[in-house]
C-alpha positions, -999 to 999 in steps of 0.1 A, spaced: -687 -421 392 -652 -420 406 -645 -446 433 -635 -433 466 -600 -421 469 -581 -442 497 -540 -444 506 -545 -476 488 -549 -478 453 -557 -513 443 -559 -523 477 -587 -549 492 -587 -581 510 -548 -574 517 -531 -560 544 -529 -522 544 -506 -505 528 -510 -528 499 -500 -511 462 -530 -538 446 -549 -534 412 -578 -551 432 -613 -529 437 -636 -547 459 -629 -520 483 -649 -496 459 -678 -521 451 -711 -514 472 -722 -545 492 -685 -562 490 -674 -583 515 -191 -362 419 -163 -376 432 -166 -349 460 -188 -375 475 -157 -395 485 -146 -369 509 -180 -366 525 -185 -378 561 -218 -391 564 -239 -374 590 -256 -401 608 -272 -397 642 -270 -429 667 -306 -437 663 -309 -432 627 -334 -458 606 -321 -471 575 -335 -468 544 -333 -484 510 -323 -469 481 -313 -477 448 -285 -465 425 -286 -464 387 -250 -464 371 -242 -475 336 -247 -512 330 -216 -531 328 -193 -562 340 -196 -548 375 -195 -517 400 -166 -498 397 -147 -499 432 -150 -459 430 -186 -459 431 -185 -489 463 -161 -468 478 -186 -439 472 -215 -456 486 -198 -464 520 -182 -430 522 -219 -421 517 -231 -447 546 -247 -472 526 -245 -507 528 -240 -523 492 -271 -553 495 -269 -569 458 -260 -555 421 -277 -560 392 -249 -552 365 -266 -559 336 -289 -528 341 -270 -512 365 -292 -508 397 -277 -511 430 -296 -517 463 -279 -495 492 -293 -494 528 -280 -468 546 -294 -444 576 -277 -410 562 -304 -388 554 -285 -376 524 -267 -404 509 -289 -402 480 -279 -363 479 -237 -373 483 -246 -398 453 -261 -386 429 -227 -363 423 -206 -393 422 -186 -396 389 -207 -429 373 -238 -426 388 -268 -417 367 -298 -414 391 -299 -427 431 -331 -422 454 -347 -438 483 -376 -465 477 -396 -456 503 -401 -429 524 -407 -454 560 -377 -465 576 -365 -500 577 -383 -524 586 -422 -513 579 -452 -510 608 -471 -541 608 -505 -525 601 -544 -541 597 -557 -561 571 -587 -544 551 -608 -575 546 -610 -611 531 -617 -621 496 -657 -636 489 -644 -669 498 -665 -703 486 -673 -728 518 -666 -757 514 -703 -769 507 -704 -745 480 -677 -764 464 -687 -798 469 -720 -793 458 -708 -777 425 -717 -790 395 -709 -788 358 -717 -798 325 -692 -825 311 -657 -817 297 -657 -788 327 -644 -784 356 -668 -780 389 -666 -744 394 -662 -730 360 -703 -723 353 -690 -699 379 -665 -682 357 -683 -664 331 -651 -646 323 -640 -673 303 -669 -677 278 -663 -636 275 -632 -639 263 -640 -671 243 -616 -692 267 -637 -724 269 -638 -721 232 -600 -722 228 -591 -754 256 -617 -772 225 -585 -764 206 -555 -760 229 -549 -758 267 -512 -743 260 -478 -754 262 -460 -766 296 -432 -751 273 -444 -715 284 -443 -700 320 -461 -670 334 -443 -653 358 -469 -643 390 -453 -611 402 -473 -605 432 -477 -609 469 -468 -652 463 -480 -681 453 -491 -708 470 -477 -739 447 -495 -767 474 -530 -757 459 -546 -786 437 -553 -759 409 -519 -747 411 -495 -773 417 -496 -795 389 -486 -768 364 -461 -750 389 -429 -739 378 -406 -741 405 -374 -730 390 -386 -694 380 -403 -688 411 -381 -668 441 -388 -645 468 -372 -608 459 -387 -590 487 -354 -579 502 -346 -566 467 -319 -599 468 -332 -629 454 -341 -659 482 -339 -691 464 -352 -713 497 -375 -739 493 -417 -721 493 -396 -685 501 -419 -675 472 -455 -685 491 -477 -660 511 -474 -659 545 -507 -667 567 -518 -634 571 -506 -619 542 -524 -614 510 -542 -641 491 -541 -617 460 -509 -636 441 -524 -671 442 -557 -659 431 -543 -640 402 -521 -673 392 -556 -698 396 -568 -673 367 -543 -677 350 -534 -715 346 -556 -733 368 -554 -766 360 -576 -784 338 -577 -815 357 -617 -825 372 -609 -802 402 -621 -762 410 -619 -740 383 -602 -737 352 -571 -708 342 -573 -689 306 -541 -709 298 -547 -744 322 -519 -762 302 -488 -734 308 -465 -731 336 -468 -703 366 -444 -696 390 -446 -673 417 -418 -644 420 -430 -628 454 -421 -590 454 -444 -574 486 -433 -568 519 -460 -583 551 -470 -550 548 -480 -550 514 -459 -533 499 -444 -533 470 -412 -518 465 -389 -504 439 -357 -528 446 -382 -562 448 -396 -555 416 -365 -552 399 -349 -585 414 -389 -599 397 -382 -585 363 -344 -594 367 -355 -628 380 -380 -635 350 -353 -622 327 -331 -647 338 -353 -676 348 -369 -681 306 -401 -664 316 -422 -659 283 -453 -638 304 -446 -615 329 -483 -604 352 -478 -576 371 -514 -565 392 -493 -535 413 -476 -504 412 -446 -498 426 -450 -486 462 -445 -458 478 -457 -432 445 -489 -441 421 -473 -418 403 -436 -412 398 -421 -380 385 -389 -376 365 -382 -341 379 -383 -355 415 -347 -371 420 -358 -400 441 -386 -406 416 -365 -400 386 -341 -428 405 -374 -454 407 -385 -446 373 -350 -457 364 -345 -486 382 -377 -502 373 -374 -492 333 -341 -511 330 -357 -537 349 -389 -544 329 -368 -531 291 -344 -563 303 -373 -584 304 -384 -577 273 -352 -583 258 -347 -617 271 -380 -627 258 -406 -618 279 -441 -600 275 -450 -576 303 -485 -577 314 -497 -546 335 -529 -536 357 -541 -499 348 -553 -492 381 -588 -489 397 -594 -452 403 -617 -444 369 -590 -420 363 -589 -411 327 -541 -418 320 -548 -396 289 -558 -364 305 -540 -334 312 -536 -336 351 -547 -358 375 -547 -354 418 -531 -378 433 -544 -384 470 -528 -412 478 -486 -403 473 -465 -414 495 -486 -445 507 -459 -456 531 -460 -424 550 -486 -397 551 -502 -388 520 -507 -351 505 -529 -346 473 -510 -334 445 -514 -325 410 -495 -343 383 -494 -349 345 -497 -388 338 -478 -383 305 -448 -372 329 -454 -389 361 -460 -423 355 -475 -454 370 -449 -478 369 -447 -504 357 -481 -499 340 -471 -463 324 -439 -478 311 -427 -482 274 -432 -517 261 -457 -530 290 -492 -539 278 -517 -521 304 -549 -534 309 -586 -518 314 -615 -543 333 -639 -550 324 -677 -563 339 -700 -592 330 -720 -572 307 -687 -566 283 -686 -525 292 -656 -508 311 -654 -519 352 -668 -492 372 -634 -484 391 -611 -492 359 -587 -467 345 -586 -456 314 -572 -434 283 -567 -431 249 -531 -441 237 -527 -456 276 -547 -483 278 -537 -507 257 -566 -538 256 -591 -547 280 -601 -581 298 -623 -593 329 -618 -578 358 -653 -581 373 -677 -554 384 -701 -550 416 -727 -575 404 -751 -542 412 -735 -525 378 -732 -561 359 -750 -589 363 -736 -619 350 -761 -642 330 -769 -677 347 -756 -698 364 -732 -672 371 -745 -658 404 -711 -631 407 -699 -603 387 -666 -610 406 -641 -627 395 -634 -667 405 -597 -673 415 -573 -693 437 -563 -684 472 -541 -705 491 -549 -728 513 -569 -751 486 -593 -728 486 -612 -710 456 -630 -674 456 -641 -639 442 -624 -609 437 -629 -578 414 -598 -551 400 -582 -543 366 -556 -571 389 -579 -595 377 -584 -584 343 -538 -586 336 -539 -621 343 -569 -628 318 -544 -613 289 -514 -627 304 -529 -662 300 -542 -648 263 -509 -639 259 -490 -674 269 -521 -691 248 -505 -668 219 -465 -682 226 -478 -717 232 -494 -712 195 -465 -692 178 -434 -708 202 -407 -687 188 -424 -655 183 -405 -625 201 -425 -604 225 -433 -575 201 -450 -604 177 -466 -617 205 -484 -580 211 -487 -573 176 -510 -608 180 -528 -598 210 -535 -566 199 -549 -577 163 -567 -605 178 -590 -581 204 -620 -582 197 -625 -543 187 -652 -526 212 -668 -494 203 -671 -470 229 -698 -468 257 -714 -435 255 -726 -425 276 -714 -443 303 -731 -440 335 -728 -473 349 -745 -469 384 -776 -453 364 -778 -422 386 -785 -398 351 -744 -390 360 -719 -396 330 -689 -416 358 -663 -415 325 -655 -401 286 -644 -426 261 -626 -412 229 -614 -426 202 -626 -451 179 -641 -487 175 -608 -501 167 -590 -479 195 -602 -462 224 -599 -455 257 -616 -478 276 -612 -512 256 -577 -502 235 -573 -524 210 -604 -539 220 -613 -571 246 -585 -601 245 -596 -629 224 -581 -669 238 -595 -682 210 -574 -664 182 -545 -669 204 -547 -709 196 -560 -705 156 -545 -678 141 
């Protein structure tokens, strides 16, 4: 079974438009120099656009590549020297075509094809929020806090086990790259991480006081993914894979939900910058689900957000990736893609995920993560592929396909969402942040381990999952998916499912 195809990937309970790893919108009963001389040929009521600019990274950009850009029409918004990207606005139609023959400049392409500033569009839905009786009247056994029987994700991934031994170390921060975070919940707060948390929506970093918290009608889907995360341990709600690390919130989508190419590299820049050891990332990068390097504008994105995440890395920290919710298999030959561009009007198109890539999931380096449902086997909606995905984790399941056993009562998964609030979503979103937390559990245990230790851990750790075959997973006598490969690596569970508990003993 293939979930429907919509313009919006991972998009539920978020305004439209939004580039989410979240599925309850597929879950039934879910509520050259010659540039220098060019004039640029800009009509009076031309829209800007952003762009970005990939030259080699250096001490600076040269003043012939600024002079080049305004020759061009394009307004030089911020730098980011060390991996030379620079965010241009401009309203020529072809500065990225004057450019891209400029003497220095590697790649340049527009982020988006929607003008400056986006449509305000609809929202798609709320998450299953708890009321508030729901919450007072929760109970739990000692030791536990009152909503975790809910949470049957973290006995799956042998989390309650593991906080026996270690809750991790305020030492470690996960960075929350997402739609914000609110830092006021009670959950949240106490384990907060102010100083590496930003809003890098305009592609420029905004340092101001809560810049990095949701608006009111804009997606919940950041704090949720950060309650799962490091929730804290402390009598009240729920309880995060890793309730003794730090989370901040780097805020990288538009209102509109999107999530575009020149935020995400101020996030990964940010983190880089800001001693993130755990970067979650529960996107793609909007407007493309996938991005091809024979395109010049997506060969420019690819680019931008490479450097971005590579940089990351280097500076010490792990990126953590969503695979996506469409049951498409990242390992096969070719793939149509409906949903391209999502800020405009869509086309289907055919494309080879080995060259066009999901980014940052796709990219070199990033762990990419499957979902799974309450009964342990691959998420309904979750992507998969041999040699893509790299591990697998909770992401929930329509509690039709997996029933959780009591007092469970949701395959969904329990998060955060701001406002003090506490409810269920579902989406290989939710299943990053479950090895995200695995992952900080893993630095908090092994403190100066460098980020390829830290995945050799997580990935020898996993608890290795054979494949389901067959997998029919609605039951209609229809095989929805093909796992290959073996026990120890496949498809649909990688290295296998995430295992908190080996993060804190071995």
């Amino acid at each position: 079974m293939t979930a429907p195809h919509a313009r919006y990937r991972r998009a539920v309970a978020i305004p439209a438009g939004m580039a989410m790893a979240t599925a309850l919108a597929f879950l039934p009963n879910t509520t050259a120099t010659a540039a220098e001389d060019a004039t640029p040929a800009v009509s009076a009521d031309a829209t800007p656009l952003s762009y970005v600019v990939n030259v080699k990274p250096g001490h600076g950009t040269s003043a012939h590549v600024k002079k080049a850009v305004g020759k061009a029409g394009g307004t030089i918004v911020t730098s980011y020297d060390q991996i030379g990207v620079i965010v241009v606005h401009s309203s020529n139609p072809d500065f990225a075509k004057i450019v891209r023959k400029v003497r220095g400049v590697q790649s340049a392409g527009a982020t988006r094809t929607k003008p400056l500033p986006t449509a305000t569009t609809g929202d798609l839905g709320t998450p299953k929020a708890l009321s508030a009786a729901e919450v007072a009247e929760a109970e739990a056994p000692a030791g536990q806090d009152p909503l975790q029987p809910q949470q049957w994700d973290l006995p799956a991934i042998k989390a309650d086990k593991a906080h026996e031994k270690s809750l991790g170390s305020k030492k470690v921060t996960v960075a929350v790259i997402d739609t914000g975070v609110d830092d006021t919940h009670p959950d949240i707060a106490p384990n907060f991480d102010r100083k590496a948390s930003v809003n890098c929506v305009s592609g420029k970093p905004d340092t101001a006081d809560g810049a990095w918290r949701p608006g009111a009608s804009e997606s919940p889907h950041g704090t949720h993914v950060a309650g799962e995360i490091a929730a804290a341990k402390n009598g009240v709600g729920m309880t995060g894979v890793a309730p003794g690390v730090k989370v901040s919130g780097i805020k990288v989508s538009n209102p509109d939900g999107f999530f575009y190419t020149e935020a995400v590299v101020c996030g990964f820049v940010w983190a880089a910058e800001h001693g993130v050891d755990v970067t979650n990332n529960s996107y793609y990068t909007d407007p493309w689900y996938f991005n091809c390097g024979d395109d010049p504008d997506q060969k420019a994105l690819l680019d931008a957000v490479g450097r971005a995440s590579r940089y990351a890395e280097r500076k010490g920290a792990v990126n953590v990736a969503a695979a996506g919710n469409e049951n498409y298999d990242l390992s096969a030959d070719e793939i149509t893609d409906p949903s391209s561009p999502n800020d405009t009007t869509p086309g289907d198109r055919t494309v080879d995920p080995s060259e066009c890539l999901d980014i940052p999931t796709q990219l070199p380096g990033v762990v990419t993560v499957a979902s799974t449902g309450a009964k342990g086997i691959k998420s309904s909606f979750s992507n998969y592929g041999l040699g893509v995905a790299d591990i697998a984790a909770p992401g929930g399941d329509s509690t039709a396909y997996q029933k959780p056993e009591a007092p469970a009562t949701s395959g969904l998964i329990l998060g955060t969402l701001p406002g003090g609030k506490w409810g269920y979503m579902a989406g290989t979103s939710m299943a990053s942040p479950h090895v995200a937390g695995v992952a900080a559990l893993i630095k908090s245990t092994h403190p100066y381990a460098p980020p390829a230790l830290v995945k050799a851990l997580l990935y020898a750790q996993a608890d290795a999952t054979p494949c389901t075959d067959p997998y029919d997973i609605d039951a209609d006598g229809k095989i929805d998916a093909v796992c290959e490969g073996s026990k120890n690596r496949n498809g649909f569970y990688g290295w296998g499912i995430t295992d908190a508990l080996d993060a804190v003993t071995k």
